[in-house]
C-alpha positions as CSV (number, residue, x, y, z in Angstrom):
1,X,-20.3,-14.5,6.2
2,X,-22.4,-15.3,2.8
3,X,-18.6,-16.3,1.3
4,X,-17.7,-18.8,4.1
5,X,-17.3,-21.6,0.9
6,X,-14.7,-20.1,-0.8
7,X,-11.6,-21.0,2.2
8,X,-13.2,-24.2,2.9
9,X,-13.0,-24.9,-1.1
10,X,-9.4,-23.0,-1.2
11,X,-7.6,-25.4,1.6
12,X,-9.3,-28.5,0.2
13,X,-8.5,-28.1,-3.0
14,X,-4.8,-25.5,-2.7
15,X,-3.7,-25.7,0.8
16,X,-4.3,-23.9,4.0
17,X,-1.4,-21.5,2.3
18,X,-4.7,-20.5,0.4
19,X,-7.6,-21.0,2.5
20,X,-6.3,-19.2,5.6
21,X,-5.5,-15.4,3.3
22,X,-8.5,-16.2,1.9
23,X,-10.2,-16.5,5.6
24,X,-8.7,-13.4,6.8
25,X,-9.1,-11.1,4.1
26,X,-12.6,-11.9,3.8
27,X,-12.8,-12.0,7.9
28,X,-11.8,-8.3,7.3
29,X,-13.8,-7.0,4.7
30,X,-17.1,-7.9,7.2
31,X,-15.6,-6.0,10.2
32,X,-15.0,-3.2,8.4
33,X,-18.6,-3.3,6.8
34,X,-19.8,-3.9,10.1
35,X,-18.0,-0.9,11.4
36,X,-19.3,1.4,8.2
37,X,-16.1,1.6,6.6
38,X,-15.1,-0.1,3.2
39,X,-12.0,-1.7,2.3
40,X,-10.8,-0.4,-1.1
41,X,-10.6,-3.2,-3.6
42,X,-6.8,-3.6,-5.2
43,X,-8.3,-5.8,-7.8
């Protein structure tokens, strides 16, 4: 995970209300690149 920073930077300086999303959803995006699939981005 080249992102791991950004939910250890979200619950130190938000919350673990941000941190932990942030952990999953990024958690997810890799499985599903490591399973070929993309997840589309709603950004």
């Amino acid at each position: 995970m080249t992102r791991l920073w950004m939910p250890v930077a979200g619950t130190l300086l938000v919350g673990v209300s941000c941190g932990l999303p942030m952990f999953l959803y990024l958690r997810g995006m890799r499985l599903e690149q490591m399973k070929g699939t993309a997840i589309n981005k709603v950004v």
